[in-house]
C-alpha positions in Angstrom: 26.6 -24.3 -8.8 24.4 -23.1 -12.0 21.9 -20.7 -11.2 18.1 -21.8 -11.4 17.1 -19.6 -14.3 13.0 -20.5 -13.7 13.8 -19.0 -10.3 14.0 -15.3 -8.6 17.2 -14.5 -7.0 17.4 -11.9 -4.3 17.8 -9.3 -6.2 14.6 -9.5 -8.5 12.8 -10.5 -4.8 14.1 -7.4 -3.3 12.5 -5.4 -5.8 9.1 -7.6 -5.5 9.2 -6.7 -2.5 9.6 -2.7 -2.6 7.7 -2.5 -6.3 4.6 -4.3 -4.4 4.5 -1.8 -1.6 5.4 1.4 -3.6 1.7 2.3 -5.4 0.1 5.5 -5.1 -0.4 5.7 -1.8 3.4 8.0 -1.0 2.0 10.5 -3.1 -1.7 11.0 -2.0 -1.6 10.2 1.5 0.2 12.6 3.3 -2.3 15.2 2.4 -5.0 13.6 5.1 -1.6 12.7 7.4 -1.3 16.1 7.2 -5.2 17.6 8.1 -5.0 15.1 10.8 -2.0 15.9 12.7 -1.5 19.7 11.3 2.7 19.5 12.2 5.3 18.5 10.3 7.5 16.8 12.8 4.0 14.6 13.9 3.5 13.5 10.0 7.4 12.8 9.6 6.8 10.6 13.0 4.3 8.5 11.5 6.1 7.7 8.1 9.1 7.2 10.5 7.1 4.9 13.4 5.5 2.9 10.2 8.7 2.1 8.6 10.1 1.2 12.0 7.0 -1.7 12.4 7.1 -2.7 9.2 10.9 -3.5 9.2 10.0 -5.3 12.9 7.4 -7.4 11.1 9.5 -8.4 8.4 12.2 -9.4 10.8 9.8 -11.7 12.7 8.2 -13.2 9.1 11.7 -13.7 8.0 12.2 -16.6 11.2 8.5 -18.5 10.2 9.9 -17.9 6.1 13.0 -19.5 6.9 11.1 -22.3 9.0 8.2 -22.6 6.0 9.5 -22.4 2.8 6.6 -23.1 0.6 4.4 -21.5 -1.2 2.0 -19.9 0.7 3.6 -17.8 3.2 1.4 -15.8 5.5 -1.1 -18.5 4.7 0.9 -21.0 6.0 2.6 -19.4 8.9 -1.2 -18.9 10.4 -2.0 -22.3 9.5 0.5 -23.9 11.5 0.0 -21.8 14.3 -3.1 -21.6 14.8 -5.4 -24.3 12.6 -6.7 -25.0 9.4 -9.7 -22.7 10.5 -7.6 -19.5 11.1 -5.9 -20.5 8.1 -8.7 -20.6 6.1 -10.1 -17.2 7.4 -6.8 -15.6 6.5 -6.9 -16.4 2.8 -10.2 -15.7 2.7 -9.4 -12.0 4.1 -7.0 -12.2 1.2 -9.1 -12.7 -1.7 -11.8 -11.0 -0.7 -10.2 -7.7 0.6 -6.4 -7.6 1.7 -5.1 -8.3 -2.2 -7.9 -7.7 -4.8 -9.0 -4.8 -2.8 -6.0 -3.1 -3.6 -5.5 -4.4 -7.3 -8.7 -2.4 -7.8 -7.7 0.1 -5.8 -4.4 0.3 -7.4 -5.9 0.3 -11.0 -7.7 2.7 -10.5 -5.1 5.0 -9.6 -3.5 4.1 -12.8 -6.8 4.9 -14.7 -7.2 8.4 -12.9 -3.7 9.2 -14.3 -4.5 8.1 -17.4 -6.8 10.3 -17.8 -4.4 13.3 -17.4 -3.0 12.5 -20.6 -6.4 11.3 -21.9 -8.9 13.7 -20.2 -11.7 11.8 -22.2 -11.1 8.8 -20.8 -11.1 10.5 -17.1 -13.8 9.2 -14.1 -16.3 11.4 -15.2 -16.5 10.2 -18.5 -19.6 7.7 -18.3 -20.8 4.8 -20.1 -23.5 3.8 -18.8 -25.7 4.9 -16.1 -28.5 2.6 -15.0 -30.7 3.3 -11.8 -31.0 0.1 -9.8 -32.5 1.5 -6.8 -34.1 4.9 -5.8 -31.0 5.3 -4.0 -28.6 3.9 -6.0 -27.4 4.0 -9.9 -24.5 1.5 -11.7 -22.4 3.8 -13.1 -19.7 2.4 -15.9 -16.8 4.9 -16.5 -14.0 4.4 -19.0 -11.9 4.7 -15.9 -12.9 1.5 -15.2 -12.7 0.0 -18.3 -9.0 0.8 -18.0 -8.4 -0.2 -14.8 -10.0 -3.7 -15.8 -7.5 -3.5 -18.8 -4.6 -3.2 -16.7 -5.3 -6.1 -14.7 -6.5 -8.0 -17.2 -3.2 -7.0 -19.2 -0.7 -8.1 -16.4 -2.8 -11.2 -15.2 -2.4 -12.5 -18.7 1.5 -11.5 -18.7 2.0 -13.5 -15.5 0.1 -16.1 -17.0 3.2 -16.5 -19.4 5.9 -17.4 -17.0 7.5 -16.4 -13.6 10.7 -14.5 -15.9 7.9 -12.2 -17.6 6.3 -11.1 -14.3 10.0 -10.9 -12.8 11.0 -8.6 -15.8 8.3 -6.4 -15.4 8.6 -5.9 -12.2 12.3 -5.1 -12.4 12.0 -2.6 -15.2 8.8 -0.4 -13.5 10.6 -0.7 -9.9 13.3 1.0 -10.6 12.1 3.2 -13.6 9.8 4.4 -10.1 12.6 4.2 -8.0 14.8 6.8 -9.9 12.1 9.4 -10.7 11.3 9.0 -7.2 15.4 10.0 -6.4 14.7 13.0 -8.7 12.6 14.9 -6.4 14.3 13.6 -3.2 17.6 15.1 -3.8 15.3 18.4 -5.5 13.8 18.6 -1.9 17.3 17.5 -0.3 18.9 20.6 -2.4 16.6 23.1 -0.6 17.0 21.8 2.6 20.6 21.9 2.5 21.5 24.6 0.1 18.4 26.9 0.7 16.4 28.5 -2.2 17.2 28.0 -6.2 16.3 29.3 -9.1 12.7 30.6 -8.4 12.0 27.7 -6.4 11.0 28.9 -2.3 12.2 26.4 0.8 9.5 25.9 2.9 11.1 23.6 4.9 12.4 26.1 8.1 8.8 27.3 8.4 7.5 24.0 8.4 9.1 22.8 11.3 9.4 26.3 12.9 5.9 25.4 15.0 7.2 23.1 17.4 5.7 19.9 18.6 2.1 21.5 19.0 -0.8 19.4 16.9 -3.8 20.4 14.8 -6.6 19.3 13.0 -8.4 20.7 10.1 -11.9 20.5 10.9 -14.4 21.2 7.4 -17.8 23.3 7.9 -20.0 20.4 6.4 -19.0 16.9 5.1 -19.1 18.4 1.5 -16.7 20.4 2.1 -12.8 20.3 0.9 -11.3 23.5 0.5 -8.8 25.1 2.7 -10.6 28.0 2.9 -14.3 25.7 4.1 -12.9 25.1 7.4 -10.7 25.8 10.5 -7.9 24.2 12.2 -8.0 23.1 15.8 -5.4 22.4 18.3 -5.4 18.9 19.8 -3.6 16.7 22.6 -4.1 14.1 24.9 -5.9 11.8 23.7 -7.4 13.5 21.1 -4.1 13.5 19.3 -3.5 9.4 20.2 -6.8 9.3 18.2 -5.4 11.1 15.3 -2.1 10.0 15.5 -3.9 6.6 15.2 -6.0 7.8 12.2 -3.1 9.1 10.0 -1.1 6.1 10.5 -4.2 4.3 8.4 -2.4 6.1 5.0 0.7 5.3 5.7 0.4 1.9 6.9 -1.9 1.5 3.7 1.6 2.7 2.1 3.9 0.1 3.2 1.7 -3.1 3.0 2.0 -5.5 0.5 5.6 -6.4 1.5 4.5 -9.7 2.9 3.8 -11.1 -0.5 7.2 -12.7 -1.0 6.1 -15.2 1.3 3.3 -16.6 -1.1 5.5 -17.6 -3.6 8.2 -19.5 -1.9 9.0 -22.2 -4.1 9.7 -20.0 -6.9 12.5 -17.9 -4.5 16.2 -19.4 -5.1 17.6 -21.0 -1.7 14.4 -19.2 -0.3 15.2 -20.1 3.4 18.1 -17.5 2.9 16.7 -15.4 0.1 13.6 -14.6 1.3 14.6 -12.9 5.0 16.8 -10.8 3.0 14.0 -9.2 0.4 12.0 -8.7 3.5 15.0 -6.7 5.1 16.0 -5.3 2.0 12.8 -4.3 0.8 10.9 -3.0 3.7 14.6 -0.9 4.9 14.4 0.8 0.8 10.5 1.6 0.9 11.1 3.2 4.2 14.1 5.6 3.4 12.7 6.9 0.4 9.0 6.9 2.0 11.1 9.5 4.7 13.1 10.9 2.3 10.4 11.8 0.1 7.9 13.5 2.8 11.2 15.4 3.8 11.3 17.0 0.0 7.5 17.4 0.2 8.1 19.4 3.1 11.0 21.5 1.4 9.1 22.4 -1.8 5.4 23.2 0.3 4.2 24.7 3.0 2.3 22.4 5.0 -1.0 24.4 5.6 -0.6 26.5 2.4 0.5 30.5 2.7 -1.7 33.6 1.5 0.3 34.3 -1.9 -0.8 37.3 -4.4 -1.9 35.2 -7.6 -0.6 38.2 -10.0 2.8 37.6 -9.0 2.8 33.8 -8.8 1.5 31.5 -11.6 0.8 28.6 -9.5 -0.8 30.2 -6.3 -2.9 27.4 -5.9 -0.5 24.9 -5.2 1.2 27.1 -2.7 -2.4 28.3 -1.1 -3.7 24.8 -0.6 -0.2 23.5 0.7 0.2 19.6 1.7 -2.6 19.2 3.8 -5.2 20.6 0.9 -3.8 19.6 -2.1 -5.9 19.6 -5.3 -7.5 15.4 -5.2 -5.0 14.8 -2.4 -2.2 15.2 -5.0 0.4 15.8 -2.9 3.3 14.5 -5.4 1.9 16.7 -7.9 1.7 19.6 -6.6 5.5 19.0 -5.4 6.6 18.4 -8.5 4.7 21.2 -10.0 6.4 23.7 -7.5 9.8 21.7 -8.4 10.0 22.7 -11.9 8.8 26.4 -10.8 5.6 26.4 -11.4 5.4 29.9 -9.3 7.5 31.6 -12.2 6.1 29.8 -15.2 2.4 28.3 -15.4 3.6 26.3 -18.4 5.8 24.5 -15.6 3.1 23.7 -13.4 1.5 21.6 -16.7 5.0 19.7 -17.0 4.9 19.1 -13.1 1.8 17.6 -13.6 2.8 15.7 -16.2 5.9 14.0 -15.0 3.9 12.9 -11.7 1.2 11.1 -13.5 3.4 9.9 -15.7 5.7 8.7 -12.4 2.5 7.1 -10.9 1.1 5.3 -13.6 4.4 3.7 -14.0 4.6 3.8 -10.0 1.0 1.6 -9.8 1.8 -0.7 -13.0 4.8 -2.3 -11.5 3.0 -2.7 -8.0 0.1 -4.1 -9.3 2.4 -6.4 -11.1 3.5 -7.6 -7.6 0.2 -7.8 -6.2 -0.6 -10.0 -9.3 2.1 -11.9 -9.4 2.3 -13.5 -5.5 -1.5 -13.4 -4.3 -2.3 -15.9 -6.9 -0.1 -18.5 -5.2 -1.8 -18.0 -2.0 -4.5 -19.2 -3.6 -3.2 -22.4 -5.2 -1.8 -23.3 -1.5 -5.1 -23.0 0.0 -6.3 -25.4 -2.9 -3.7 -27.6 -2.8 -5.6 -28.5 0.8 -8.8 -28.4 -0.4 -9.6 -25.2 0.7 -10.2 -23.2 -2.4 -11.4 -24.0 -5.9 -9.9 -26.9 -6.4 -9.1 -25.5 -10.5 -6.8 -23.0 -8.3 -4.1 -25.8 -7.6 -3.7 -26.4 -11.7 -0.3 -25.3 -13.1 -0.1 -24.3 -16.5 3.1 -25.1 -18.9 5.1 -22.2 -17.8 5.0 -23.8 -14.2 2.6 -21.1 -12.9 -1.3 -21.0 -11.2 -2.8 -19.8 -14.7 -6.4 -20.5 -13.0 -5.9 -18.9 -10.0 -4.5 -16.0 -11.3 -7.9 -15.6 -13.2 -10.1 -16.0 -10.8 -8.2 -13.1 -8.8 -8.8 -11.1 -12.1 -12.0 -11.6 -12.1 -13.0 -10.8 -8.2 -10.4 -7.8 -8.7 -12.4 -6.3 -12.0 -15.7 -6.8 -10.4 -14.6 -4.4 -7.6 -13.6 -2.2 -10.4 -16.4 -2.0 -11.5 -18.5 -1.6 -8.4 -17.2 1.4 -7.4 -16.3 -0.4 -3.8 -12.3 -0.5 -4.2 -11.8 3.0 -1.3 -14.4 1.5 0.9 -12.7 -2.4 0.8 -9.3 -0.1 1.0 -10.0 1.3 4.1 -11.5 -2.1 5.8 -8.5 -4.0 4.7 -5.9 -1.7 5.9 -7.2 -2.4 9.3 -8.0 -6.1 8.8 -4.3 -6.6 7.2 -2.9 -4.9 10.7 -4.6 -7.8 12.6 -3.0 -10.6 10.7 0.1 -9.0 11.3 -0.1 -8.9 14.7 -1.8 -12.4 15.4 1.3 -14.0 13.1 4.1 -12.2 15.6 2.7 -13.4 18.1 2.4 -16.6 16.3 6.9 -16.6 16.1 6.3 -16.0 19.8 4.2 -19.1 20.2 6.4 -21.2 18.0 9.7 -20.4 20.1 7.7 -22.1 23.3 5.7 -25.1 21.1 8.8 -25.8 18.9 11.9 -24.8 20.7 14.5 -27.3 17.8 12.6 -26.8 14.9 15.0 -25.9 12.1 15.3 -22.1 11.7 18.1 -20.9 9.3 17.2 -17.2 10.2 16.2 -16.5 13.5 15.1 -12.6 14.3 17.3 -10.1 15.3 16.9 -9.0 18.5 14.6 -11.5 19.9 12.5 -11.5 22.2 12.5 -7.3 22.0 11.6 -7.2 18.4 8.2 -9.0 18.4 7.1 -7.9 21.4 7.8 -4.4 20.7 6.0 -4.7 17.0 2.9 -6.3 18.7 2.7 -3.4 21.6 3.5 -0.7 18.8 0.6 -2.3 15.9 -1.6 -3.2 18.8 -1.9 0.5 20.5 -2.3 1.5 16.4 -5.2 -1.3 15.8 -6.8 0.4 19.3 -6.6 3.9 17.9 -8.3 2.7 14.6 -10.9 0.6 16.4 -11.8 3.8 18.3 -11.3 6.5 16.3 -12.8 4.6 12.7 -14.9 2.7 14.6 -16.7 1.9 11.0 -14.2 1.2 9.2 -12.7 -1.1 11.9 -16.0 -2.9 12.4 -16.6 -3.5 8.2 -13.2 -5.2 8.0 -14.0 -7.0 11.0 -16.8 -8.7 9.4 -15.6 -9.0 6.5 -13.0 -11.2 8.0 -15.4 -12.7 9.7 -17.1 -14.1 7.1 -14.4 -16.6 6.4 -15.5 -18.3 9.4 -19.1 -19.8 7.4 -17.6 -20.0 4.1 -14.6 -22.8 5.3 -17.5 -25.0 6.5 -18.9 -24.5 3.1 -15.7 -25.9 1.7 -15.7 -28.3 4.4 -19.1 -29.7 4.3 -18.5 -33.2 2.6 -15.3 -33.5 4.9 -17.5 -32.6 8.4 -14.0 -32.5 9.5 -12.7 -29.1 12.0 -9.3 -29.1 12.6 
């Protein structure tokens, strides 16, 4: 049979799928992970425990892809299951926090890096300052300006055709992919080989502490030096708590994998296709996720070491450790001890230099991703009315060229509010929920719709899902009680979805 050249075969929706969810977050993250939870088998555990629910998830939304296979995905999945309403408040979620959130997010991370290269173009290079309130100013960077210019730049490449986004996103994936292997098998060397070159394992001390937890506890809010603060043992439930609280950054780390599933009907034999990218993808993210804390651990010492700075060049990196990286740059200051920055300060500059460069390219290929599906979310919801109707129009390349737009635009704005970390956090929590509600949605269909058509059905059913929804659900708890504000924002944020469908549904005074 001749292959469908307009579509994406499983390859290129593998890599959709592991370009989308690998952005900045693997190398910032584990920095907090690691204040939180002071041990290195604890942080390991929660990189390993996230990959292990994520891969359960996409299992489970491989059955409803195979059973849906239109465009829409998560959209539609919720829709059937639980109404148009639920729908409706899902999509919402979606555009107003769950995808644009981290575009912004996401392109900002790009501009911060850009600035390494381009320190005049860094976040603290202002524009324009103008006081609105007593309390507040608008501040315009040309951080922002270049994070807008990303998106702007990759919404109007997508707009082009489904082969251009496709391409992009192959080339940046694995560009990422195999600088990524670079300083996996650097930190795999030390682990197995010990020391080389002028380049110290810290891996046996690291996980010479046993199973006993900390957290680093800062003298005021200001603070964030290692030396501004004090570690405490925790347990109990204390450590549940914090357990809970570190799982926020790596869960944040592995989202976005669900995307696939908006964009069905441009997927070859998606019924088939699609399950596998989940698999696929999600299994790849999580391995080098692993792998990649693992080589973290090799090259740094977890809570940093007293070191004399005359006879080591880079005695920051090795002072503040993982859990106080300089700006939570965790990759950085791995790379930086990689290429022997304790030996040589000029090395420390070329670390640097390879990880921003690594990230940029890391967070232009996953914003390509992000881009490239949420927009057909969009048109699904307006191809029933429940969106701008505009959204629904293709252009001549067969794509939602109006839609994608209007994601632009909500995306910039957030840019440029300065509100992308805040809408991070919520959406990280609010994301977590639709997961769970649309496993136990698979569950629900099994009973309601026991001969519907399923080409894939999840492994390991009925343990799977149930396990994934005990396992998310204790995480959503911890969250709810240990971010309590955090939780409650995305909460209501969510909940605003609930007014705005009868806004949309106001002519129609129908509630389904």
């Amino acid at each position: 049979m001749e292959r469908n050249s307009k579509k994406i075969g499983l390859f290129d929706a593998t890599l959709l799928v592991s370009g989308s969810m690998i952005g900045s977050g693997i190398f910032i993250v584990t920095a907090d992970m690691s204040r939180l939870l002071g041990n290195a088998y604890l942080v390991i555990f929660a990189w390993l425990l996230t990959g292990i629910i994520t891969l359960m998830a996409a299992l489970s939304f491989g059955e409803l892809a195979s059973m849906m296979p239109n465009s829409g995905g998560q959209y539609n999945f919720i829709t059937r299951i639980y109404g148009k309403v639920t729908g409706f408040v899902y999509g919402w979620s979606v555009f107003s926090v769950i995808q644009t959130g981290v575009i912004a997010a996401v392109a900002m991370a790009f501009a911060k890096y850009f600035g390494v290269f381009a320190p005049s173009y860094g976040p603290d290079a202002f524009l324009l300052k103008i006081p609105i309130t007593s309390t507040y100013t608008f501040l315009l960077s040309k951080a922002q300006l270049i994070a807008v210019s990303m998106i702007v730049v990759l919404t109007f490449v997508n707009t082009l055709g489904i082969q251009e986004g496709k391409w992009i996103q192959r080339i940046f994936t694995l560009a990422k992919l195999l600088a990524l292997f670079s300083l996996i098998l650097g930190g795999l060397y030390l682990i197995f080989f010990g020391n080389f070159g002028n380049v110290k394992n810290y891996f046996s001390d690291n996980f010479s502490h046993g199973f006993s937890a900390e957290n680093f506890v800062f003298n005021s809010k200001d603070s964030h030096l290692v030396s501004e603060g004090h570690w405490t043992a925790i347990g109990g439930i204390g450590l549940m708590l914090a357990f809970s609280a570190a799982m926020v950054g790596s869960l944040f780390s592995s989202d976005a994998w669900q995307g696939i599933t908006f964009m069905s009907n441009e997927i070859e034999k998606p019924s088939k296709n699609i399950p596998k990218a989940l698999i696929f993808g999600t299994s790849l993210v999580t391995i080098v996720y692993v792998l990649a804390n693992l080589a973290y651990m090799a090259l740094l010492p977890l809570k940093g070491v007293n070191v004399d700075p005359s006879q080591n060049h880079g005695s920051e990196v090795f002072i503040n450790g993982i859990s106080h990286a300089s700006n939570e740059r965790v990759g950085a200051a791995a790379a930086s001890a990689f290429m022997g920055v304790s030996q040589n300060a000029d090395a420390g500059t070329l670390g640097m230099y390879f990880m921003a460069a690594l990230i940029m390219v890391s967070t232009f290929g996953c914003n390509n991703g992000l881009i490239l599906a949420g927009s057909r979310l969009y048109k699904a919801m307006a191809d029933q009315g429940l969106f701008f109707k505009k959204a629904s129009t293709l252009n001549q390349k067969n794509v939602p060229q109006n839609a994608l737009w209007m994601q632009c635009a909500w995306a910039s704005i957030l840019c440029l509010t300065g509100s992308y970390g805040d809408l991070l956090n919520y959406c990280t929590f609010a994301s977590l929920l639709f997961y769970i509600i649309t496993v136990v949605g698979l569950i629900i269909l099994r009973k309601k719709e026991p001969n519907a058509e399923r080409p894939y059905k999840v492994w390991g059913y009925p343990f799977v899902p149930v396990t994934y929804i005990i396992l998310a659900s204790i995480v959503a708890v911890g969250i709810l009680w240990s971010q309590w504000d955090i939780a409650i924002n995305g909460l209501m944020i969510v909940a605003l979805g609930y007014p705005i469908y009868f806004l949309f549904n106001r002519k129609k005074n129908v509630v389904s």
